[in-house]
Short mmCIF file of the C-alpha atoms (twelve columns), coordinates in Angstrom:
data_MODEL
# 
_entry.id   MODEL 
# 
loop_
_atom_site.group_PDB 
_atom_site.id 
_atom_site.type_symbol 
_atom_site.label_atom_id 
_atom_site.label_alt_id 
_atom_site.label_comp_id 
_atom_site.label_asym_id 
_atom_site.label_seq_id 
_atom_site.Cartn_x 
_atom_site.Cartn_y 
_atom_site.Cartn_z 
_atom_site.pdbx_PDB_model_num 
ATOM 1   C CA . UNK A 1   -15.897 11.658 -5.694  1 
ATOM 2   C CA . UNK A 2   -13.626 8.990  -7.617  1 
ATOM 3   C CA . UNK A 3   -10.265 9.455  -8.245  1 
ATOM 4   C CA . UNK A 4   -9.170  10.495 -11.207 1 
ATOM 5   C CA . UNK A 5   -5.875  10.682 -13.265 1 
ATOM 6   C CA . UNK A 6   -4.287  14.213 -13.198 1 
ATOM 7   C CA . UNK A 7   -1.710  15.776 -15.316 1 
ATOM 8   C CA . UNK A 8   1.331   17.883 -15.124 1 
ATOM 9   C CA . UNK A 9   -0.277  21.198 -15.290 1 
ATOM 10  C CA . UNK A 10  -2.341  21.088 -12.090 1 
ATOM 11  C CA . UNK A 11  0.927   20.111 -10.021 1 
ATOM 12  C CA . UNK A 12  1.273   23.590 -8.823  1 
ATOM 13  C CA . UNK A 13  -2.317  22.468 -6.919  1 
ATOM 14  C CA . UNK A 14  -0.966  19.530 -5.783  1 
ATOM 15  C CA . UNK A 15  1.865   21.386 -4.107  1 
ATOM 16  C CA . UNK A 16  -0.323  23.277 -2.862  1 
ATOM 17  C CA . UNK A 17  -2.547  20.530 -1.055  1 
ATOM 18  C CA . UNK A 18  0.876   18.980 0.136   1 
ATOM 19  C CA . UNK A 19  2.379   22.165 1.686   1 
ATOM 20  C CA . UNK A 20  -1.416  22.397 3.937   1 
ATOM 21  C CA . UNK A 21  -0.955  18.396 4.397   1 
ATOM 22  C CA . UNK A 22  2.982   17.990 4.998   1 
ATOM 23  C CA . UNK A 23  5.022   19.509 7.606   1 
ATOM 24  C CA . UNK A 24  7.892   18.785 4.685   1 
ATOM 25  C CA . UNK A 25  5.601   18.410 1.352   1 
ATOM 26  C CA . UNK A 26  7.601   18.131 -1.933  1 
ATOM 27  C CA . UNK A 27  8.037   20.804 -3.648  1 
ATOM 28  C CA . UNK A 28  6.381   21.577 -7.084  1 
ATOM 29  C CA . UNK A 29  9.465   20.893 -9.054  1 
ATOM 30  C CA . UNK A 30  9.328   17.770 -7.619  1 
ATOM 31  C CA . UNK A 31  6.287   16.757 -8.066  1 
ATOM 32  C CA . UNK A 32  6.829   18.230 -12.053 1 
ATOM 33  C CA . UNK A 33  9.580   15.511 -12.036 1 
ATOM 34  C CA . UNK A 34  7.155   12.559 -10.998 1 
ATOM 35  C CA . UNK A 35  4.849   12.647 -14.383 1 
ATOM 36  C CA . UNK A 36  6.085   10.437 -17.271 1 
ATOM 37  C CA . UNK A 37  5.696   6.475  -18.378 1 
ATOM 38  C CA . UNK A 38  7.094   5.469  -14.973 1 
ATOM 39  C CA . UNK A 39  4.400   7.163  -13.241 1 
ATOM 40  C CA . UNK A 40  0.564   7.612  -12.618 1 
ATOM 41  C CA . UNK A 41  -0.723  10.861 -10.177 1 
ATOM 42  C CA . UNK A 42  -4.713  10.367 -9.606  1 
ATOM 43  C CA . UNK A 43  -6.524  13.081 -7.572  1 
ATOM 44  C CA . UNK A 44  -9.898  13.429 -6.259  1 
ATOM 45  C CA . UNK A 45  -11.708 16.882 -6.762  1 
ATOM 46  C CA . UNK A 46  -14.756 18.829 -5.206  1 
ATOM 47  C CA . UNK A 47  -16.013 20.482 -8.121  1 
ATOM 48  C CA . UNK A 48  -12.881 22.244 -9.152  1 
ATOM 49  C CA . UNK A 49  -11.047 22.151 -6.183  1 
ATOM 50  C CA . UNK A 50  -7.949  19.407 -5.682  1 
ATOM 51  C CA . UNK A 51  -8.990  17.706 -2.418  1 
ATOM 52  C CA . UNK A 52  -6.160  15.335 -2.451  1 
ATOM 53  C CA . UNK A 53  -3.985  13.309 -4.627  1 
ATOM 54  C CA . UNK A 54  -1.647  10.010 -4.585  1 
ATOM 55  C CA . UNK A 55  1.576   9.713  -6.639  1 
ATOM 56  C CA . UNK A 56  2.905   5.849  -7.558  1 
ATOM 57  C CA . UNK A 57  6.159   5.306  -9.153  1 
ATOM 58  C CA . UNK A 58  6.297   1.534  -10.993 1 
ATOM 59  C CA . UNK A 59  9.279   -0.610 -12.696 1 
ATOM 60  C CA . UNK A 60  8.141   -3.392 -13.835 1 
ATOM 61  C CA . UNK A 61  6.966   -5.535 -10.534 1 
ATOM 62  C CA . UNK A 62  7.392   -2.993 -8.214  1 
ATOM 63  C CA . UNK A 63  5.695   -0.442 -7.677  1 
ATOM 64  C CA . UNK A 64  6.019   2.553  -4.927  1 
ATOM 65  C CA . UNK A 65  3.435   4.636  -3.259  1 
ATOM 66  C CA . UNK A 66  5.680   8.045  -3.964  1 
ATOM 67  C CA . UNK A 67  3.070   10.463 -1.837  1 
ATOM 68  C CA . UNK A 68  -0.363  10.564 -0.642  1 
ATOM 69  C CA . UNK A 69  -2.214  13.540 0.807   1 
ATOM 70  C CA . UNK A 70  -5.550  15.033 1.811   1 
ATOM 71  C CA . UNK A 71  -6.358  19.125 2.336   1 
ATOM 72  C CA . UNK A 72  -7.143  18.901 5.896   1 
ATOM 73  C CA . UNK A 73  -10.366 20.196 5.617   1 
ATOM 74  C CA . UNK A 74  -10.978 16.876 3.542   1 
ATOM 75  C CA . UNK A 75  -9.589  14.390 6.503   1 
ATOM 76  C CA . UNK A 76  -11.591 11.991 7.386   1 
ATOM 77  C CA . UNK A 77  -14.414 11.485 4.603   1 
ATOM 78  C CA . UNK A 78  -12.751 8.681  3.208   1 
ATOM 79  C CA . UNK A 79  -11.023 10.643 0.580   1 
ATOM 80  C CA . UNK A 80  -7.554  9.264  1.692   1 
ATOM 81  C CA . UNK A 81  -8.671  5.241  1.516   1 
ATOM 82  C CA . UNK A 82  -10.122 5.841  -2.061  1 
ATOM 83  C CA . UNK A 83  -6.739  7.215  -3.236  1 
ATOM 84  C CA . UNK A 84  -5.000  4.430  -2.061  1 
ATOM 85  C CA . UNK A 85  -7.596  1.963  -3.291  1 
ATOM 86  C CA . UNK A 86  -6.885  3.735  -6.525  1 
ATOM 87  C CA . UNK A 87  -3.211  3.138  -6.401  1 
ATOM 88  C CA . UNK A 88  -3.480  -0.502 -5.885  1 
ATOM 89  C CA . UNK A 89  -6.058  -0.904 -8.293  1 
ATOM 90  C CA . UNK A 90  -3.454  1.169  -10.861 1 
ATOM 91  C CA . UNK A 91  -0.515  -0.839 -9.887  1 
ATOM 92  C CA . UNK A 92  -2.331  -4.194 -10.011 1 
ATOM 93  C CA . UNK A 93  -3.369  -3.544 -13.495 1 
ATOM 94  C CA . UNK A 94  -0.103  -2.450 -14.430 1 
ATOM 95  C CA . UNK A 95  1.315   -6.108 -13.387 1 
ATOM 96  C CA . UNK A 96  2.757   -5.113 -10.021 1 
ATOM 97  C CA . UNK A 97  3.948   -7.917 -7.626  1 
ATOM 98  C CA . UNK A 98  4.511   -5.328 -4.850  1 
ATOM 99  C CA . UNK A 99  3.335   -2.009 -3.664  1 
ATOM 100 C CA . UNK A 100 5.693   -0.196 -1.032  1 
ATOM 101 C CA . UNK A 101 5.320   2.838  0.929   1 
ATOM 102 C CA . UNK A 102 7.659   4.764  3.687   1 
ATOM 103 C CA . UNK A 103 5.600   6.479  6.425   1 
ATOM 104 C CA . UNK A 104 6.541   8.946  9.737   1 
ATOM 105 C CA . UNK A 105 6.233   6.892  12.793  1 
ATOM 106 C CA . UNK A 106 3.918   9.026  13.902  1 
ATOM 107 C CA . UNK A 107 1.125   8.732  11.378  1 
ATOM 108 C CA . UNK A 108 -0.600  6.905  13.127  1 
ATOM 109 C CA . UNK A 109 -3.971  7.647  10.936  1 
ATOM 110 C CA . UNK A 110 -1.932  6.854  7.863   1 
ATOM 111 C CA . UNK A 111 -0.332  3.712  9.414   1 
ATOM 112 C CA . UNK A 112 -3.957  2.082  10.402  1 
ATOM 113 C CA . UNK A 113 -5.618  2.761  7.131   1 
ATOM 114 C CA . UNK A 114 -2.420  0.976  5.400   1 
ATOM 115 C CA . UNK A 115 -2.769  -1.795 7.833   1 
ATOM 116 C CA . UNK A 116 -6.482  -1.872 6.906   1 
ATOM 117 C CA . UNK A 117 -5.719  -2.147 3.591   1 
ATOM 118 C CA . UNK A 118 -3.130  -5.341 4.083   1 
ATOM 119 C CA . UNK A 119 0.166   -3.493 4.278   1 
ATOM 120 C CA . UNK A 120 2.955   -4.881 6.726   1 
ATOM 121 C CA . UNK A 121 5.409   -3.716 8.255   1 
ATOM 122 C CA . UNK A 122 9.040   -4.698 6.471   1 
ATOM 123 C CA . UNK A 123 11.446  -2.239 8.401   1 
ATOM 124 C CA . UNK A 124 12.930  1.038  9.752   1 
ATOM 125 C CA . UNK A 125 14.825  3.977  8.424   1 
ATOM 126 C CA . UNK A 126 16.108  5.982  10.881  1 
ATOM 127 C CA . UNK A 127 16.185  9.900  10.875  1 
ATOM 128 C CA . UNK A 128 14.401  9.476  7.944   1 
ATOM 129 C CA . UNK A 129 11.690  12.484 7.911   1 
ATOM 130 C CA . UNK A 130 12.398  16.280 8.815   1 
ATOM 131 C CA . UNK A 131 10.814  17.505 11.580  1 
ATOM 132 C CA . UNK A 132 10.654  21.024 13.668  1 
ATOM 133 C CA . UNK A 133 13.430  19.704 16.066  1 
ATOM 134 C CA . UNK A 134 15.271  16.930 14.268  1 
ATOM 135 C CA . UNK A 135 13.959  13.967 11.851  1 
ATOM 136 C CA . UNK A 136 11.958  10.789 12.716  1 
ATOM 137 C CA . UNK A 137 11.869  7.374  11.397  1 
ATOM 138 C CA . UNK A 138 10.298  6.558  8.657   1 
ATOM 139 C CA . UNK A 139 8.263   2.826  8.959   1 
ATOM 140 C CA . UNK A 140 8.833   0.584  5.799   1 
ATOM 141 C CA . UNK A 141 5.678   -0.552 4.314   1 
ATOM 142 C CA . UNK A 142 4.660   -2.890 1.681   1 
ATOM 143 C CA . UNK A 143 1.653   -4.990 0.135   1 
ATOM 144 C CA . UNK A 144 1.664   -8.058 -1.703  1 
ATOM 145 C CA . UNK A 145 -0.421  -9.101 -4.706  1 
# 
């Protein structure tokens, strides 16, 4: 399955793959809000079925990794890695310098397969992410090209 670029009228899917992936997913109006010039969503399907799908944000040399997710009964097939080989590709072809991300401190999954992928750690915000008792930092994240 290769990613592939999605439109705005299968974001009710997507919101639907990030409420089973997210504790705190966006919502659907929000994801409606991130399609237009300034942004590329690519997904990767089984048959007709969103599995997962990546959201990236660019201005001119920068470009930001807005959300990733994978249904969880499409973890760990590699599903997750091709997005994100997807966005860099997409951002390196769009003339991107830079490709940040924010994730929770404790994805650790997420974290490794950034780290895998040359990301580095740049910095902290704290209280950053909701969670059931509070919020959590969020780890600062970027790749150069």
């Amino acid at each position: 399955m290769e990613p592939q670029l999605l439109s705005e009228n299968i974001s009710a899917q997507m919101a639907a793959v990030a409420s089973s992936a997210h504790s705190h997913p966006m919502s659907e109006a929000t994801i409606k809000s991130c399609f237009g010039h300034l942004y590329t969503s690519l997904g990767i399907f089984d048959g007709e079925v969103l599995c997962g799908f990546a959201i990236l944000h660019q201005i001119f040399e920068d470009a930001t990794l807005m959300d990733i997710c994978v249904a969880p009964n499409y973890q760990g097939k590699g599903h997750g890695k091709a997005l994100l080989n997807a966005v860099i590709a997409e951002a390196k072809a769009k003339g991107a310098e830079v490709l940040l991300l924010e994730v929770r401190q404790s994805g650790a999954a997420a974290r490794a397969l950034y780290e895998v992928l040359g990301f580095m750690e740049t910095g902290v915000r704290k209280g950053y992410y909701k969670t059931e008792t509070g919020s959590e930092d969020a780890i600062l994240m970027q790749l150069n090209f």
